[in-house]
C-alpha positions in Angstrom: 123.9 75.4 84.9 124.4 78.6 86.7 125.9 80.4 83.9 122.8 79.0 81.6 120.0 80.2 83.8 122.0 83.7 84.2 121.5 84.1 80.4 118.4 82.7 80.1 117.3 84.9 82.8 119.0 88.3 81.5 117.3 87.4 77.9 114.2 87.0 79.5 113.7 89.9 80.9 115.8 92.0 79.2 114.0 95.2 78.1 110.7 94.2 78.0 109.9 95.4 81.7 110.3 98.9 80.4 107.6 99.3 77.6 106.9 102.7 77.0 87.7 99.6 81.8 85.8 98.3 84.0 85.2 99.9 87.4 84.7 98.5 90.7 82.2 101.0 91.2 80.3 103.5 88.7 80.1 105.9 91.4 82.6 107.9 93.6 81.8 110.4 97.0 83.9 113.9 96.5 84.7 116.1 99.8 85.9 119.6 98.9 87.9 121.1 102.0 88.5 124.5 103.0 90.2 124.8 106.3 92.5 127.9 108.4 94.6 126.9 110.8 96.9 128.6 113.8 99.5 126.6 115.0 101.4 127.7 118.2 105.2 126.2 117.7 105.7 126.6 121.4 102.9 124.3 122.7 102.8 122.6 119.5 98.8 123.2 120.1 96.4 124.2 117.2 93.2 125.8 116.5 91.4 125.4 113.6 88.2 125.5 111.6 86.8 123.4 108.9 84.4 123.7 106.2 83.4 120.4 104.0 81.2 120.3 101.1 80.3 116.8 100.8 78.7 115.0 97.4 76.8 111.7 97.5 77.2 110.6 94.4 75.7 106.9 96.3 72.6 105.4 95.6 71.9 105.5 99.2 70.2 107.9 101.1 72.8 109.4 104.1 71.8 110.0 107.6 75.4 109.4 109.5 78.6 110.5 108.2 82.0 109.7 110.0 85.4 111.3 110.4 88.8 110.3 111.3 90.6 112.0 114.0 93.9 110.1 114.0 96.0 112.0 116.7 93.7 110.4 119.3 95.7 107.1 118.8 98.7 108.8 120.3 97.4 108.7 123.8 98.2 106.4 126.6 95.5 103.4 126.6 94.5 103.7 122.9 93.6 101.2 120.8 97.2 102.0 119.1 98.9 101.6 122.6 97.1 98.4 123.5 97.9 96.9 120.4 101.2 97.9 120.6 101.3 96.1 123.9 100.0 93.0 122.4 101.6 91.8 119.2 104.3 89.7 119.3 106.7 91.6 117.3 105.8 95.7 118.2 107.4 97.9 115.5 110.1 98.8 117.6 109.9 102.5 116.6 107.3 102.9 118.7 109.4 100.8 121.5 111.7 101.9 124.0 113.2 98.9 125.2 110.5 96.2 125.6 107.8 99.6 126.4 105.7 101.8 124.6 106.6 105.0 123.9 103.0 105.7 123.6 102.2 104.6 127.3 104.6 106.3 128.3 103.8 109.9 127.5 102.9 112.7 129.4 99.5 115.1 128.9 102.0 117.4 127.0 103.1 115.1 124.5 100.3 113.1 123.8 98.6 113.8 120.6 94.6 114.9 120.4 92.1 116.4 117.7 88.4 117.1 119.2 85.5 118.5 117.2 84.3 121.4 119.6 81.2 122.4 117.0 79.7 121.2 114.3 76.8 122.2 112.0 75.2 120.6 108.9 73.9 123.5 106.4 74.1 125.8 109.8 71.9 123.2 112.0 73.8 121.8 114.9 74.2 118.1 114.6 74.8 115.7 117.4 78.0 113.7 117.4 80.4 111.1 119.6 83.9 111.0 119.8 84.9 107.2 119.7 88.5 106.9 119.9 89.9 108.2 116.5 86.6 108.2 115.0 84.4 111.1 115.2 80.6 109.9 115.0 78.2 112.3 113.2 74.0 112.4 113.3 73.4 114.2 110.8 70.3 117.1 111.4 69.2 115.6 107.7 69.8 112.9 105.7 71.9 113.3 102.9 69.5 112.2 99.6 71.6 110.1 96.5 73.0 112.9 94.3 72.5 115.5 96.9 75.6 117.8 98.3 75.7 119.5 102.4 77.4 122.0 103.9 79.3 120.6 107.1 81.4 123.4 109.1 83.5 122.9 112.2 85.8 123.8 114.9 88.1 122.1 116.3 92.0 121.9 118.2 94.7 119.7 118.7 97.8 118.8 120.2 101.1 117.2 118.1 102.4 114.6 119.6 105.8 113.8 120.2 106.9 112.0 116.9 106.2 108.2 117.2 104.5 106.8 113.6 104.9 108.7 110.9 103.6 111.8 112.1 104.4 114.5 115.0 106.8 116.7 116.3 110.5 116.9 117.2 111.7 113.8 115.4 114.8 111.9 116.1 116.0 113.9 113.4 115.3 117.3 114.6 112.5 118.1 112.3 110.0 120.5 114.5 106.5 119.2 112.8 105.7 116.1 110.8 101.9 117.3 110.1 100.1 114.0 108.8 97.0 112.6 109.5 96.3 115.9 111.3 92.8 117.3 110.5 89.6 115.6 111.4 89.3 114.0 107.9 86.1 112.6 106.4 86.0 108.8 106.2 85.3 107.3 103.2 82.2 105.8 102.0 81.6 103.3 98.7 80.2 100.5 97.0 81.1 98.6 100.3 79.2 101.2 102.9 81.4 103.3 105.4 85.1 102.7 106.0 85.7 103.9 109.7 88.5 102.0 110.6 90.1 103.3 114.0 93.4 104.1 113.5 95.8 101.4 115.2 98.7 100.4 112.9 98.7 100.3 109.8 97.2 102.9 106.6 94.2 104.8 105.1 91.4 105.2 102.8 90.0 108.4 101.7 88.0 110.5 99.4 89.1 112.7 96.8 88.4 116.4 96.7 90.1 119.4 96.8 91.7 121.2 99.2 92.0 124.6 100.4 94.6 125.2 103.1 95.3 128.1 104.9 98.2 127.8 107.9 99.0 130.4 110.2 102.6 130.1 112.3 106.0 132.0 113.2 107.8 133.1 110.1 110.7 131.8 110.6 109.2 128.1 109.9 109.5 127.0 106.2 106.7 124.3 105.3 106.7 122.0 102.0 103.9 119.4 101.2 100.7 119.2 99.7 99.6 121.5 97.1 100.3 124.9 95.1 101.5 127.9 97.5 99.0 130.5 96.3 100.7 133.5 97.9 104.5 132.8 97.1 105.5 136.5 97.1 104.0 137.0 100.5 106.0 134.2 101.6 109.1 134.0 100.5 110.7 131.3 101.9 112.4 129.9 98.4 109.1 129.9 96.8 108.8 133.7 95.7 109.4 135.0 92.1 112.8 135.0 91.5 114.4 138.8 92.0 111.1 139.6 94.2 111.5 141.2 97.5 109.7 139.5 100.1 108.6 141.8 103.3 107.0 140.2 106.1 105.4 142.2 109.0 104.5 141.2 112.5 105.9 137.3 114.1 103.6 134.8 111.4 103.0 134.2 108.5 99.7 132.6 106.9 100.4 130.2 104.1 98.0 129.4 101.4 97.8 125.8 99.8 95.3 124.8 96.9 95.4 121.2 96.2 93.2 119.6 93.4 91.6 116.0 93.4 93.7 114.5 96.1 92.2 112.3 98.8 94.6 113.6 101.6 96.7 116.4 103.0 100.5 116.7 104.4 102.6 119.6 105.4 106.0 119.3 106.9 107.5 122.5 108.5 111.1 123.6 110.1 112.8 126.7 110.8 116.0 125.2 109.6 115.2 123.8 106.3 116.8 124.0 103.1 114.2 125.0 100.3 115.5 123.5 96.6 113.3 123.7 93.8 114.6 121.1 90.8 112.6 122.1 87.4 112.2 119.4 85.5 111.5 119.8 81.7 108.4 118.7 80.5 107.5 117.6 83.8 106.3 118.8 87.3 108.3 121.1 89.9 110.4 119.5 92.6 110.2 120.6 95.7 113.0 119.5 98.1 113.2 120.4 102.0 115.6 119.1 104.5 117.6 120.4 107.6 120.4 122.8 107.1 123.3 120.4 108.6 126.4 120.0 106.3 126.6 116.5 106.7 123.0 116.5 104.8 123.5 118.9 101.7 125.3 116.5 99.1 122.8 113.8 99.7 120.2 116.1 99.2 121.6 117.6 96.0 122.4 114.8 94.9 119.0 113.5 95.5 117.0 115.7 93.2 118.0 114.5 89.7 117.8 111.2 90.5 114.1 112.1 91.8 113.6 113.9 88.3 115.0 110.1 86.6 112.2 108.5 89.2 108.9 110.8 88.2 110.6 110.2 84.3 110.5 106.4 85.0 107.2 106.1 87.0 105.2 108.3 84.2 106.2 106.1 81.2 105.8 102.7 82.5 102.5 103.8 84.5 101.0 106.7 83.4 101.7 110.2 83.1 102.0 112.1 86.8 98.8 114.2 86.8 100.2 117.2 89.0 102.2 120.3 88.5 104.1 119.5 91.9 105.6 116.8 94.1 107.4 117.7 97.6 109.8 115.6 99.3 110.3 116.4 102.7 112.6 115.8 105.3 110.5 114.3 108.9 108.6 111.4 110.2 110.0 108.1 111.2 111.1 106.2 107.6 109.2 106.9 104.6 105.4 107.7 103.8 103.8 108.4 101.1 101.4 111.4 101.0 98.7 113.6 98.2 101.9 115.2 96.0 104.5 114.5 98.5 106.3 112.4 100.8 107.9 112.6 104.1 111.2 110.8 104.8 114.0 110.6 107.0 116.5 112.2 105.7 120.3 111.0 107.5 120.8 107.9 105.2 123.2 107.0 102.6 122.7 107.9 99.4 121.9 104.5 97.9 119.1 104.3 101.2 117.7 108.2 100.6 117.3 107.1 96.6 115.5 104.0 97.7 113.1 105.5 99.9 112.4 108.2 98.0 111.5 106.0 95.0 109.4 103.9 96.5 107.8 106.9 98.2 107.3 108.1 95.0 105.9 105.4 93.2 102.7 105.7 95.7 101.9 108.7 93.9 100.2 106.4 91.7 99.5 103.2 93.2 98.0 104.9 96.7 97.1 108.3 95.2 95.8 108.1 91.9 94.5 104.8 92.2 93.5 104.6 96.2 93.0 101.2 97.0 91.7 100.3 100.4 95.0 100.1 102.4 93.1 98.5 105.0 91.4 95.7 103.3 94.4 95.3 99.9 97.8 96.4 101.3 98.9 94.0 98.6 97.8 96.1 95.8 99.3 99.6 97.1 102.6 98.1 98.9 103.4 95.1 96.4 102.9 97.1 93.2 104.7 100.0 94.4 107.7 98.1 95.7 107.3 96.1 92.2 107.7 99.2 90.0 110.2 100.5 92.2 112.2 97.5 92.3 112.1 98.6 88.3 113.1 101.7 88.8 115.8 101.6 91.6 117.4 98.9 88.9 117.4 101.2 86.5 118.6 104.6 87.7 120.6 103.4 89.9 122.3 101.2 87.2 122.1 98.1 89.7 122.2 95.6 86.5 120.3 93.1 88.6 119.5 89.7 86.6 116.3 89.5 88.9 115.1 93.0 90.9 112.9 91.5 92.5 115.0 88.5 94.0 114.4 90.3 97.4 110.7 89.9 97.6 111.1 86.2 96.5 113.4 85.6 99.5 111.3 87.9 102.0 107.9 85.4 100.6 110.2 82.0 100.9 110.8 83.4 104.5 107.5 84.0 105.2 106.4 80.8 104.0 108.8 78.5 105.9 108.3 80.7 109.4 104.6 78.9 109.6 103.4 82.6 110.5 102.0 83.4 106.8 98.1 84.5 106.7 95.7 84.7 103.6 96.6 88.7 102.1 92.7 88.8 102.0 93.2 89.5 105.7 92.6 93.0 107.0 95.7 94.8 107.5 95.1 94.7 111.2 94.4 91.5 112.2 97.8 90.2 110.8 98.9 88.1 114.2 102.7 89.5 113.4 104.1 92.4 111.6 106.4 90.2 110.2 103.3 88.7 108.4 101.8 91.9 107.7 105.1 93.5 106.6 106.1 90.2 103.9 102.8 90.0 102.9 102.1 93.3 101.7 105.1 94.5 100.2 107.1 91.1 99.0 104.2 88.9 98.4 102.0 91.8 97.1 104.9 92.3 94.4 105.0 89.0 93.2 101.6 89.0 92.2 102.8 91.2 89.6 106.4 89.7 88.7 104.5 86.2 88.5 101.6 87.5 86.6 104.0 88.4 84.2 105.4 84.8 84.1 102.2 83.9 83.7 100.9 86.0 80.9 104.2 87.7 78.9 106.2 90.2 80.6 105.1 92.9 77.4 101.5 91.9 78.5 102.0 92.2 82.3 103.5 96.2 81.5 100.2 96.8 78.8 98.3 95.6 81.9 99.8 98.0 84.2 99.2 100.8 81.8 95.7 100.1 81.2 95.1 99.6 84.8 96.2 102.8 86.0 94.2 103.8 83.2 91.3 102.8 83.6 91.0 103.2 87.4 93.0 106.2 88.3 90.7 108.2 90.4 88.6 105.2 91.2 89.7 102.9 94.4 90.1 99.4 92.5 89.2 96.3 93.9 91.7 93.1 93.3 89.4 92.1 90.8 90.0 95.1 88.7 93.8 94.2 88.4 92.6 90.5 87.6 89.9 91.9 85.0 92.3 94.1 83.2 95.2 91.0 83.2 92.4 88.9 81.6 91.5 91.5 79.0 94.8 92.1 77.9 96.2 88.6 77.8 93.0 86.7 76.9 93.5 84.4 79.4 91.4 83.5 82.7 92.8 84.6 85.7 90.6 84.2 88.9 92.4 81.3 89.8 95.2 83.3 90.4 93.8 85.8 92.4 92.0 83.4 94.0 95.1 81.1 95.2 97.4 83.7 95.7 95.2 86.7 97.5 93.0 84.7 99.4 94.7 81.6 100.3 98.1 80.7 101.9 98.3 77.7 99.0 101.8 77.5 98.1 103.1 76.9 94.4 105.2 73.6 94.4 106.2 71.2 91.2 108.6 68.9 90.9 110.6 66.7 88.1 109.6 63.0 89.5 111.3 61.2 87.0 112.9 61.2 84.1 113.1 57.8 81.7 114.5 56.4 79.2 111.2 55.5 76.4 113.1 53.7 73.0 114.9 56.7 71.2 113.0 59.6 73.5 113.0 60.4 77.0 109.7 60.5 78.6 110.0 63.0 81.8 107.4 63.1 84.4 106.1 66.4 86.4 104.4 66.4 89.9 102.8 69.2 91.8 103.0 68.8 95.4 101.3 72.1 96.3 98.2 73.1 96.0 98.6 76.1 94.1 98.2 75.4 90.0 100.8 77.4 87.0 101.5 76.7 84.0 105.3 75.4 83.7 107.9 76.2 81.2 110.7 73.8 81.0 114.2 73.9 79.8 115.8 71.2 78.3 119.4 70.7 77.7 121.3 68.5 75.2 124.5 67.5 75.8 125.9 69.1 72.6 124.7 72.6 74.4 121.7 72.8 72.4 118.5 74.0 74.2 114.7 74.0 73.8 111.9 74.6 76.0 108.6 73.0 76.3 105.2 75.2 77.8 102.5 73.3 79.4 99.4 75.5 79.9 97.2 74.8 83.2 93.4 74.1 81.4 91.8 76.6 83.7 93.7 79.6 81.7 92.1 78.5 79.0 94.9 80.4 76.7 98.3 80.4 76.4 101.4 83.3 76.7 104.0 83.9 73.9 107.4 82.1 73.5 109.1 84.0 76.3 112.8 82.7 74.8 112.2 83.4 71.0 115.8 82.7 69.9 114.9 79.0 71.2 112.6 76.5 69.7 109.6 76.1 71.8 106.8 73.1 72.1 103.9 73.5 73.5 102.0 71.0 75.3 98.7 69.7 76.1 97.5 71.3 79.1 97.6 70.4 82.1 94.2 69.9 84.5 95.1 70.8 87.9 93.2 68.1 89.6 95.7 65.6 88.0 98.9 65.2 90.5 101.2 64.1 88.1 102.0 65.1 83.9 104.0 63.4 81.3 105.9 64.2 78.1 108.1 62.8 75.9 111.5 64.7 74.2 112.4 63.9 70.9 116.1 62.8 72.2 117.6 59.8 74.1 117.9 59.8 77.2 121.9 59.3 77.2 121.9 63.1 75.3 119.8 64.7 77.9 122.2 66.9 80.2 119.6 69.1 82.0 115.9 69.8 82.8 114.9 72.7 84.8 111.4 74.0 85.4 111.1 78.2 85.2 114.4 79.1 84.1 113.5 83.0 84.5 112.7 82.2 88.4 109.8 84.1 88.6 107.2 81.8 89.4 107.3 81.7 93.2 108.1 77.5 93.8 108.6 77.2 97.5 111.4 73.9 97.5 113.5 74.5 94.1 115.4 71.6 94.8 113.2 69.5 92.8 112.9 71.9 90.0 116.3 70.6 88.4 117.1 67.6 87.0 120.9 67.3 85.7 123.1 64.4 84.9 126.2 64.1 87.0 129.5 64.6 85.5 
């Protein structure tokens, strides 16, 4: 039986995972940023100020607007630290022993960002710093299609590297410069999303982005955005055979980065500038400490990054930048507008992987921008689905399933008791075990299933017409479940329903199977709660093989014979309510060998020991 599910399963999926709307909202806010910065590398402090044209595109009429000033969380007492404190299972990154490193730190290596003025269209407004939101009063509401003028001042301090962003790594990198700026919440359909900034990720509105940063020359920087002023610069980025002459100790470099709803910059004096070209596609930009033990990783690295922008733009959409940075800092990977940060002393097989899956954000976090507060699920379980694609594919890893690990991360999940409905906000997870299963393993399977459930050539037109359709646009789950629908002509909110915002588990059984004159009747039980449709194998004992389909009602369609080179029958459907199904096979019982329900293993059945039925030899 092994050997017959390992072929069933490789001509199942085979090459159909690699095919080359409606909106959740007719409206979208746009920020445009213009900012100039000073950093001093020796106190790690910096001054800088702001200017932010903001465009209600709302219905609503605007009197308060909110920013996010995320270094505050990096502060002794925080809403970060307390949490921290709390959870059962603290990331332990942010541990040192059973402590928190964030408790733990000194007034020079705590983090901070304050809002020292602040005018609307040159009135002073009145604001409130709240933890790591900034509240604003604004001097005049904002009317629906109206645009305002907000300019301000403001310094920080980088804190020693904890989460993701910061300075002086474990890695050596000087300055990991996320989340850095006071940054404009976002505001939709919904109303205002100021979240404070405890654990987990962000929500933002597109714009674009003019950054100028001032510091000692010797640092190189790589993230965000086009340099605008590469033969000042140098640095790697100048005009090949241009002489670059730099006076006095700094240098100010200029960024321009369009439609992007966020803004990263990693810097180092010790890095290693590549640039990959790829044809027909975007410049690579690759930065990463000068240490030997580094540089064939890192070489190595950039075609197979080139093979991961190829593989991402044909089975999602095309990448709609000129540029895309990956940088050596922060604490493990993170995804960021036209870039990534990563930590860079790994195996290769561990630097591909992260980079990939960094990479494949570019267009489920920023081109699409889902809430990542309210649907991880969406952002972290599609991109570690396509990745799972991709890593399978570059790296020639030949797996029957790629997503096997997310199945056994969900059946782990599941058995732990610890598992919470992925309609949960991100967090209020009671476990990052939870949080961290949910998301990325359970959040993939909606798509790996979904193709189980509608035909795998349907599941990657849906994925295409998604991104699509709501690239640029913050999609809600029920974009993804409209779009499924429209392609496969099925009905899908059950699906959603049960598997977002539920912790229902998908359970059927073979009960019995029975003799009935020259057939064999066979009856089917579901013991959990969640309904799919079932296709089931059947065996002969002359090695002959057919499968039978039974449709749940509520689809109200039917998916395509996912084994054509076997005959196929399919049945009535089956109404959920019902506990049990029966069918008859058109061969005595004494020539029936096997019987095995979901022969790809894609449909996520919690106990598959009663999914097989096989006679004894």
């Amino acid at each position: 039986m092994k050997r017959l599910k390992s072929f069933l399963f490789s001509a199942f999926l085979g090459a159909s995972f690699f095919l080359s709307a409606q909106n959740s909202s007719s409206w979208q806010q746009h920020v445009d940023y213009t900012m100039d910065v000073q950093m001093d590398v020796k106190t790690y402090r910096y001054t800088g100020t702001q200017k932010l044209v903001y465009t209600n595109n709302s219905p609503d009429e605007l009197s308060r607007v909110y920013y996010h000033l995320f270094f505050n969380a990096f502060q002794p007492g925080s809403e970060m630290d307390i949490r921290l404190q709390n959870i059962k299972d603290p990331d332990k990154r942010m541990m040192e022993g059973d402590k928190s490193r964030i408790a733990s730190l000194s007034e020079d290596e705590i983090g901070y960002l304050h809002a020292k003025t602040l005018t609307q269209d040159g009135q002073p407004v009145d604001f409130t710093e709240e933890g790591t939101i900034l509240v604003v009063d604004l001097a005049k509401p904002i009317p629906s299609g109206g645009k305002t003028t907000l300019e301000m001042t403001f310094d920080g301090q980088v804190p020693l590297q904890i989460r993701r962003s910061g300075r002086n790594s474990k890695e050596g990198v000087a300055l990991s410069m996320s989340q850095w700026y006071p940054k404009l919440s976002e505001y939709d359909f919904e109303g205002w999303h100021a979240n404070p900034y405890i654990a987990r990720e962000f929500h933002g509105v597109w714009g674009d982005y003019d950054v100028k940063i001032t510091l000692d020359k010797e640092y190189t920087i790589g993230g965000t955005g086009y340099l605008q002023n590469p033969n000042e610069i140098g640095h790697g980025y100048e005009t090949p055979g241009t002489k670059v002459k730099t006076k006095g100790k700094t240098l100010t470099w200029h960024f321009k980065a369009p439609m992007v709803h966020d803004f990263m910059w990693g810097a180092d004096p010790d890095y290693i500038h590549d640039v990959y070209q790829m044809e027909n596609g975007p410049t690579l930009h690759f930065f990463y400490k000068d240490k030997p033990e580094l540089q064939e990783n890192w070489k190595n690295l950039q075609p197979k990054t080139a093979e991961a922008m190829t593989f991402f733009s044909n089975n999602i959409g095309k990448y709609p930048y000129d540029q895309y940075s990956v940088v050596q800092g922060g604490d493990g990977g993170m995804e960021y507008a036209m870039s990534t940060l990563i930590t860079g002393e790994r195996e290769f097989g561990s630097l591909v992987g992260v980079m990939v899956h960094e990479m494949a954000h570019s267009w489920f976090q920023h081109v699409l921008a889902t809430n990542e507060s309210k649907h991880e699920w969406m952002d972290e379980g599609f991109t570690s689905f396509i990745s799972s694609l991709c890593m399978n594919q570059i790296m020639e890893q030949n797996k029957q399933n790629p997503f096997e690990g997310s199945y056994r991360g969900y059946y782990a999940l599941v058995n732990s008791g610890l598992e919470m409905p992925q309609a949960t906000h991100a967090d209020r997870y009671t476990t990052n075990f939870a949080y961290g299963i949910s998301a990325y393993s359970k959040g993939s399977i909606f798509l790996s299933q979904l193709g189980y459930i509608i035909g795998q050539d349907k599941l990657m037109e849906t994925i295409k017409k998604y991104f699509d359709d709501f690239k640029f646009k913050h999609p809600v789950p029920n974009d993804i479940k409209r779009t499924a629908e429209k392609v496969s002509g099925m009905e899908l909110g059950w699906y959603l329903t049960d598997w977002t915002q539920t912790t229902n588990t998908i359970d059927y059984g073979i009960k019995s199977v029975e003799a009935d004159g020259e057939k064999t009747k066979i009856t089917m039980e579901r013991i959990g709660e969640m309904p799919m449709p079932l296709d089931i194998l059947v065996v002969n004992t002359d090695g002959t093989q057919e499968t039978f389909y039974v449709p749940i009602r509520m689809m109200y369609g039917e998916k395509e014979n996912p084994y054509p080179n076997l005959k196929r029958t399919v049945l009535e459907d089956w109404p959920w309510a019902y506990p049990t199904y029966e069918f008859t096979v058109e061969m005595p019982l004494e020539k029936v060998q096997a019987i095995m329900i979901d022969p790809s293993q894609l449909m996520a059945d919690v106990d598959g020991e009663n999914n097989v039925y096989q006679v004894e030899e």
